[in-house]
BADOLUM-291127 format. One record per residue (C-alpha): residue in three letters; x, y, z. Coordinates in Angstrom, 3 decimals. Each point is the difference from the previous one (the first is absolute). Layout:
<rs>
+-----+----------+----------+----------+
! res !        u !        v !        w !
+-----+----------+----------+----------+
! ALA !        X !        Y !        Z !
...
+-----+----------+----------+----------+
</rs>
This chain:
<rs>
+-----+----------+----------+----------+
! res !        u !        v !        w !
+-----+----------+----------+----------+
! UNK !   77.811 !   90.641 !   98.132 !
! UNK !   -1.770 !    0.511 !    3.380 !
! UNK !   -2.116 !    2.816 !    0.661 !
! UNK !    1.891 !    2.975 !    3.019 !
! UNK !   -2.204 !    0.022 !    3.260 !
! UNK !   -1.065 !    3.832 !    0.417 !
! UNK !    2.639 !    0.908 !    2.885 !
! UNK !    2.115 !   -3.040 !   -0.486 !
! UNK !    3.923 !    0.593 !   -0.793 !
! UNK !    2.344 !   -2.928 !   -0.578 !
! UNK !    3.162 !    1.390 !    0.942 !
! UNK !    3.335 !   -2.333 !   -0.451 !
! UNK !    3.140 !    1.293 !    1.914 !
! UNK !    2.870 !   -0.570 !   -2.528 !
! UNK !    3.987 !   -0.038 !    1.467 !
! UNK !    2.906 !   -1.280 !   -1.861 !
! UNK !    1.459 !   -1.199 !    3.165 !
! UNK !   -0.685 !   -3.467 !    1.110 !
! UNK !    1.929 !   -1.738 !    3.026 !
! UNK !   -0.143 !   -3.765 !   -1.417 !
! UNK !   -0.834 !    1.184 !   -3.882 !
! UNK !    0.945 !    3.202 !   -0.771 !
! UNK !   -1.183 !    1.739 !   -3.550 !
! UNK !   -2.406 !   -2.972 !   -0.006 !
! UNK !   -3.066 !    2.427 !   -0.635 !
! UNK !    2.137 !    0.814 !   -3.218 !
! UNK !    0.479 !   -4.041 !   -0.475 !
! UNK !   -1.185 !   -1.515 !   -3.355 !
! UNK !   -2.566 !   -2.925 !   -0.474 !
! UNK !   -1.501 !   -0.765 !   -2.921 !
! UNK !    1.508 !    3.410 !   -1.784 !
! UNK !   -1.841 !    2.267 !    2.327 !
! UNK !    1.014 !    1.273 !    3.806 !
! UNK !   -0.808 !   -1.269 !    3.081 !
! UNK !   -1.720 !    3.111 !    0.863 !
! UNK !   -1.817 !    0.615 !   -3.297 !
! UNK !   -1.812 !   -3.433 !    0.571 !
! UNK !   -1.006 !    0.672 !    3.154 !
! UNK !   -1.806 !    3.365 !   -1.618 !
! UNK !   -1.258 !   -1.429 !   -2.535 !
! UNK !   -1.981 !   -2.723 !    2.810 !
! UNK !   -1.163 !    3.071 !    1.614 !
! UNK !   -1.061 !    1.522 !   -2.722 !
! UNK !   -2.381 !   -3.052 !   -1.189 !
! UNK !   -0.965 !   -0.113 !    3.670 !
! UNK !   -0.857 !    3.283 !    0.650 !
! UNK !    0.218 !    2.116 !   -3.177 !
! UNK !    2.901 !    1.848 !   -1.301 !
! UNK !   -1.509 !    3.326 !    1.433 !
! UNK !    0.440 !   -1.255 !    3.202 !
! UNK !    4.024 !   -0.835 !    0.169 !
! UNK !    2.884 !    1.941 !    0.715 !
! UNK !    3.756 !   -0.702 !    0.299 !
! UNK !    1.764 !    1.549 !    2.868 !
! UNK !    3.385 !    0.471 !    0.304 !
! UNK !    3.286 !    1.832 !    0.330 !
! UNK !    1.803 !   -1.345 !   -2.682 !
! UNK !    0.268 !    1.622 !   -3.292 !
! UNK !    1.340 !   -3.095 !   -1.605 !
! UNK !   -3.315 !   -1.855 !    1.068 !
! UNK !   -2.076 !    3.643 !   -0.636 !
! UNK !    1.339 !   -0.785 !   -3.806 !
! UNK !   -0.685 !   -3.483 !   -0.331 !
! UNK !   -3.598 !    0.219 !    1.281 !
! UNK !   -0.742 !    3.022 !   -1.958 !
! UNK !    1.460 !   -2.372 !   -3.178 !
! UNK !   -2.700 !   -2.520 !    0.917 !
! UNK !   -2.662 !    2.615 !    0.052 !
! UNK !   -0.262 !    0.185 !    3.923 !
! UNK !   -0.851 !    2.872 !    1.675 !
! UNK !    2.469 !    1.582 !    2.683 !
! UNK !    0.182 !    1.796 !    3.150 !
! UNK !    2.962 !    0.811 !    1.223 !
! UNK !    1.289 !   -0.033 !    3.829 !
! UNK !    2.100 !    0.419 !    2.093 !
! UNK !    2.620 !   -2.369 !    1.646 !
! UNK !   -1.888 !   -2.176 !    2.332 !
! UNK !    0.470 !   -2.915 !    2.930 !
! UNK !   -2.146 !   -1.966 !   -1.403 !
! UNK !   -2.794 !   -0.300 !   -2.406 !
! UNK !   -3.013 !    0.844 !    1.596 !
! UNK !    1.759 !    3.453 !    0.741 !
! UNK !    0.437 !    0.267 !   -3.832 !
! UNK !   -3.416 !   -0.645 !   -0.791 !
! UNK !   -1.364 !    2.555 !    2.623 !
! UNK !    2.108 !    2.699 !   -1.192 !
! UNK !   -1.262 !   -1.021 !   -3.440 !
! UNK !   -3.559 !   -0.131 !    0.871 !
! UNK !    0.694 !    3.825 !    0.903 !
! UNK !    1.062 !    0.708 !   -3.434 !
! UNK !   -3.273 !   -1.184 !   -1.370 !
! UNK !   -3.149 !    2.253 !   -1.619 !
! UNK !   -2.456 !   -0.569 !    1.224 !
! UNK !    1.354 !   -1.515 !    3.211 !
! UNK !   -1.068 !   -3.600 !    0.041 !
! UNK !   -2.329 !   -1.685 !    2.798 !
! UNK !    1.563 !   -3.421 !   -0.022 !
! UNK !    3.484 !   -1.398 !   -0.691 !
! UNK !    1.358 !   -3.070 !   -0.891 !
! UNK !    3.448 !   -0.878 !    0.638 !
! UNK !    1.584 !   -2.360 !   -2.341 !
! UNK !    3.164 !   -0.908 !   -0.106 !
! UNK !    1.828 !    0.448 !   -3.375 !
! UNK !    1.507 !   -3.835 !   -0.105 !
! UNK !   -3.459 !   -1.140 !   -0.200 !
! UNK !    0.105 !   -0.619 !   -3.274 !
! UNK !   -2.866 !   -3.184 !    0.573 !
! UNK !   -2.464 !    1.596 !    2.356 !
! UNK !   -3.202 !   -1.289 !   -0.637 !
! UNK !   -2.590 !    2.413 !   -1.082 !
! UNK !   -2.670 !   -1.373 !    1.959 !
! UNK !    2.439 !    0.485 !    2.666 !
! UNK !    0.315 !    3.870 !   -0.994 !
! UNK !   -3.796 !    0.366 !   -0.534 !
! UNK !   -1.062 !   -2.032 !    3.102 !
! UNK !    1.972 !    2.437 !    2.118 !
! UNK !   -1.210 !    3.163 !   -1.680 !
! UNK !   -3.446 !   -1.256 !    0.913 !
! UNK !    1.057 !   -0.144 !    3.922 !
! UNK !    1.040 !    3.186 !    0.051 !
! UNK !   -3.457 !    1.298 !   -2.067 !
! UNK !   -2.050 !   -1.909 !    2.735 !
! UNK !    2.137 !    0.406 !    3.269 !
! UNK !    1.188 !    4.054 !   -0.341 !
! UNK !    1.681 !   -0.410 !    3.291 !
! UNK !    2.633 !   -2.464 !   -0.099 !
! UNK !    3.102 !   -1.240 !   -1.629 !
! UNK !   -0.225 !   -3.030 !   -2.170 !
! UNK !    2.029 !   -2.720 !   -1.191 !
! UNK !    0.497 !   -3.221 !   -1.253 !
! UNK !    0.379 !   -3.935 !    1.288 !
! UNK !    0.389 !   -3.040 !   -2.189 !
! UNK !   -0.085 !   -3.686 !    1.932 !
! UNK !    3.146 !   -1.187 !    0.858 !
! UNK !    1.127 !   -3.322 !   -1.726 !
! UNK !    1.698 !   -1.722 !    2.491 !
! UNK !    1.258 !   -0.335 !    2.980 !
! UNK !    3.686 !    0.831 !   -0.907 !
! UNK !   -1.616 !    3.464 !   -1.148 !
! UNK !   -1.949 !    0.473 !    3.238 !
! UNK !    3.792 !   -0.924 !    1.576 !
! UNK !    1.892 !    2.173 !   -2.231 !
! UNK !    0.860 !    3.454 !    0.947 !
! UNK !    0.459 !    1.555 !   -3.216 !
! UNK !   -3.708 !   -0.729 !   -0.364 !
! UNK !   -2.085 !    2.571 !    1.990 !
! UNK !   -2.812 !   -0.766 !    1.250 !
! UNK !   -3.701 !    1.608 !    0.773 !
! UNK !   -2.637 !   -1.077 !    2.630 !
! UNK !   -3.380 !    1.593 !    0.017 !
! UNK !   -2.709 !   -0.304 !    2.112 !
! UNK !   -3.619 !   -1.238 !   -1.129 !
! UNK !   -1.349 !    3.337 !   -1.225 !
! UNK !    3.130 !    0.482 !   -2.064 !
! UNK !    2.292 !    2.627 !    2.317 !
! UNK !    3.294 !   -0.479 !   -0.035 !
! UNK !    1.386 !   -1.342 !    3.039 !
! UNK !    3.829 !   -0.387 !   -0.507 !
! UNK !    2.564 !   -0.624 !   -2.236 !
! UNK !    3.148 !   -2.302 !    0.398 !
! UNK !    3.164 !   -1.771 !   -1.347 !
! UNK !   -0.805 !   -2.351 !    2.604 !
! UNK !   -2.496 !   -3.140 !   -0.393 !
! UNK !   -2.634 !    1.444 !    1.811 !
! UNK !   -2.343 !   -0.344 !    1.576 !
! UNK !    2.386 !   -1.924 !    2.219 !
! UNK !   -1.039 !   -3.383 !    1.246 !
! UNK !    1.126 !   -2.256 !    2.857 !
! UNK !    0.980 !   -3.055 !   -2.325 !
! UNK !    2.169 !    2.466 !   -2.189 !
! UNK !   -0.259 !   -0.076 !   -3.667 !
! UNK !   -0.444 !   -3.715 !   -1.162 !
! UNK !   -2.686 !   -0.584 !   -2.845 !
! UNK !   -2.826 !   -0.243 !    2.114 !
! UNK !    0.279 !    2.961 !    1.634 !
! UNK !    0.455 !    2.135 !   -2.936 !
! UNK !   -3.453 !   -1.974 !   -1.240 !
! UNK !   -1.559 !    1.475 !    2.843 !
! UNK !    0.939 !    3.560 !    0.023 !
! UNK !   -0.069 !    0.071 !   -3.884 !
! UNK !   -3.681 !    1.547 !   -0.206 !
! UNK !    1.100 !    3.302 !    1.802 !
! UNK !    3.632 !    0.203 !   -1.169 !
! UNK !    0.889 !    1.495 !   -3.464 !
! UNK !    2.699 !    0.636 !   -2.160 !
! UNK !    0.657 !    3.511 !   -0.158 !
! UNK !   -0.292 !    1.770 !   -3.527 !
! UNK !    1.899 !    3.570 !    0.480 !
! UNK !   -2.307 !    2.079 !   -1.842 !
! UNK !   -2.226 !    2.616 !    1.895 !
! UNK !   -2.707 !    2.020 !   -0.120 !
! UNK !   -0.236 !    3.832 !    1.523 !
! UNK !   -3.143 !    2.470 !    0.943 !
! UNK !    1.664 !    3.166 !   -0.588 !
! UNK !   -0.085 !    1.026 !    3.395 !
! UNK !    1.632 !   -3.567 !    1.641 !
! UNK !    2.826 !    0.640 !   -2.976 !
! UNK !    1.274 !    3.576 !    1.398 !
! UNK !   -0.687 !   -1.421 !    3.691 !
! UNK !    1.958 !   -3.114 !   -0.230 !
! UNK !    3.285 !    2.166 !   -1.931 !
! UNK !   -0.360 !    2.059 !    3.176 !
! UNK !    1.198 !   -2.507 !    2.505 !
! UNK !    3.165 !   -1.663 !    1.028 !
! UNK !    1.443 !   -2.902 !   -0.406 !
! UNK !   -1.384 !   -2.113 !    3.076 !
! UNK !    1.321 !   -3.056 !    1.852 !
! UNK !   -1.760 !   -3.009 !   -1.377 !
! UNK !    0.504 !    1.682 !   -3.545 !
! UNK !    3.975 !   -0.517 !    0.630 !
! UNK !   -0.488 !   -3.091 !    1.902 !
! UNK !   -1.966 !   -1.681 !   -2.844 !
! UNK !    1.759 !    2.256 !   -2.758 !
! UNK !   -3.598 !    0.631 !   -1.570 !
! UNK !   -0.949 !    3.275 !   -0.542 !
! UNK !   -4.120 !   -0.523 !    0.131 !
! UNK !    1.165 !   -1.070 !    3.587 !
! UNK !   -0.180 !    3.847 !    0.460 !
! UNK !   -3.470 !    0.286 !   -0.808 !
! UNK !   -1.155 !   -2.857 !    2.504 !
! UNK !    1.852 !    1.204 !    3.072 !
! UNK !   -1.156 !    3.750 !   -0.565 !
! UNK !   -3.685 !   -1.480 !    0.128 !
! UNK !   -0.838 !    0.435 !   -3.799 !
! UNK !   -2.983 !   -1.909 !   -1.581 !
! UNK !    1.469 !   -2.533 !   -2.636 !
! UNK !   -2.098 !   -2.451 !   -1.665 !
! UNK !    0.903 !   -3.425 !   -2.102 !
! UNK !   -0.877 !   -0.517 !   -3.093 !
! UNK !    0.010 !   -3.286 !   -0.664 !
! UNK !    0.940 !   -0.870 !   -3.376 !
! UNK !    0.943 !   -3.901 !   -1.776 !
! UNK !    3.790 !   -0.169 !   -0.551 !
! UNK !    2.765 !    2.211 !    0.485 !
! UNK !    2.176 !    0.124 !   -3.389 !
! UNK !    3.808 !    0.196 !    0.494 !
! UNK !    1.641 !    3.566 !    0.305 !
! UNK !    3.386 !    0.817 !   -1.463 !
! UNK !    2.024 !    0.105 !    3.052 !
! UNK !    3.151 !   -1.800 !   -0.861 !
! UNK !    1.884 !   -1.732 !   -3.017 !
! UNK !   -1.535 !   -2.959 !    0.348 !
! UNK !   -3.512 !    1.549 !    0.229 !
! UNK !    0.864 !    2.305 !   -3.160 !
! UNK !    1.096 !   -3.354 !   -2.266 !
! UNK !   -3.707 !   -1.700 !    1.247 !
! UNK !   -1.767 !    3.223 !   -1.205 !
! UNK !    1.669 !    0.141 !   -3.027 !
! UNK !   -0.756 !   -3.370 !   -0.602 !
! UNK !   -3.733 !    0.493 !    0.827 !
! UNK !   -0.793 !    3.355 !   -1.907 !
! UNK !    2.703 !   -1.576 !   -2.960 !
! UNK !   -3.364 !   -2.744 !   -0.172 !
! UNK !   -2.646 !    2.057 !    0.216 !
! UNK !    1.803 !    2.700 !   -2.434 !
! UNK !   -0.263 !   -3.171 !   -2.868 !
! UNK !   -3.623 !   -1.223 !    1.504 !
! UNK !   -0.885 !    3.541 !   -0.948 !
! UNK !    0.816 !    1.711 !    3.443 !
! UNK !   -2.075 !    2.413 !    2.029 !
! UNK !   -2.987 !   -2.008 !    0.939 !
! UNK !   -2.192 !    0.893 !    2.791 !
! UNK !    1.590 !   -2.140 !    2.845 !
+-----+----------+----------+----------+
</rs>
């Protein structure tokens, strides 16, 4: 197991509702849930001191408490960040940093985890998260993949759906080859001071944030600091059917290889 970060809380907002998957935190692979493997990564990541389950369900309150998670509960929330603030509330002693992580995560890399526990440790004033390199072009072209630029030092700059940055010979091959060393794929896990937490819960929805549909487009537009952490691969998330079937398939192989390893 990993060893907690003094301050550090990893805080996973927990829903039963799902638009494209619902109940999928609840979804078995390999005879455990969704959301008690992506725990159990935080826990080897960042110690089991260090993570709590948030939610408003008492059907997922009992099934994390079964797996020997600890539990805040909240209220009913927007969205998950919300969740995780009210959470971080909740906590004794309050914690200094947050991390985000989404419960159908059940493959985050723990160097992913530590890596951005260690940004927030050495830069106290701004929001962190993740980017991976994109594969392809057809992910730099697809808009269910979002993507991050960032500038030299490591700010954020923007997030998109869109292949950006934009260039005047569209999005052929080559051109993604040339705008690949500043454009990432997007990880959604974050990283909160305390203070940038209760500030960013505080403000409203905001135009590029609808426009995009990304919620960390809230962040950028009201002028917060975020800064990439750039990471090497971005496993899949459980977002739909077809992503739940790959997972199961992938944890099903590591589960017989002896599971749990520090990827």
């Amino acid at each position: 197991m990993g060893q907690a970060q003094e301050g550090l809380a990893v805080i996973i907002p927990a829903r039963l509702a799902s638009t494209r998957l619902p109940r999928k935190l609840l979804a078995l692979a390999a005879g455990r849930p969704i959301l008690e493997w992506t725990w159990r990564r935080a826990c080897l990541a960042c110690g089991p001191d260090a993570v709590w389950i948030a939610t408003d369900s008492d059907e997922i309150a009992s099934a994390a408490a079964s797996f020997g998670a600890r539990v805040v509960p909240t209220g009913e929330h927007r969205c998950g960040t919300e969740r995780v603030a009210e959470a971080a509330t909740r906590l004794s002693p309050t914690p200094e940093w947050v991390i985000n992580l989404q419960g159908d995560e059940p493959l985050v890399e723990l160097g992913t985890l530590r890596a951005l526990a260690r940004a927030l440790s050495c830069d106290p004033g701004s929001i962190a998260t993740c980017g991976a390199p994109l594969e392809s072009p057809a992910a730099w072209l697809d808009p269910a993949v979002v993507k991050v630029v960032d500038a030299a030092d490591g700010r954020i700059l923007y997030f998109s759906r869109a292949p950006v940055p934009g260039t005047r010979e569209g999005g052929g091959a080559e051109a993604f080859v040339r705008v690949s060393r500043r454009v990432r794929r997007h990880i959604g896990i974050y990283g909160f001071p305390r203070a940038l937490l209760a500030r960013f819960v505080t403000l409203a929805p905001a135009p590029l944030e609808e426009a995009e549909s990304l919620e960390q487009m809230r962040a950028i537009e009201a002028g917060l600091p975020m800064r990439l952490v750039r990471v090497a691969a971005a496993p899949p998330a459980v977002d739909t059917p077809a992503d739940l079937e790959a997972v199961r398939r992938i944890l099903a192989s590591a589960d017989g290889a002896g599971g749990d390893g520090d990827g």
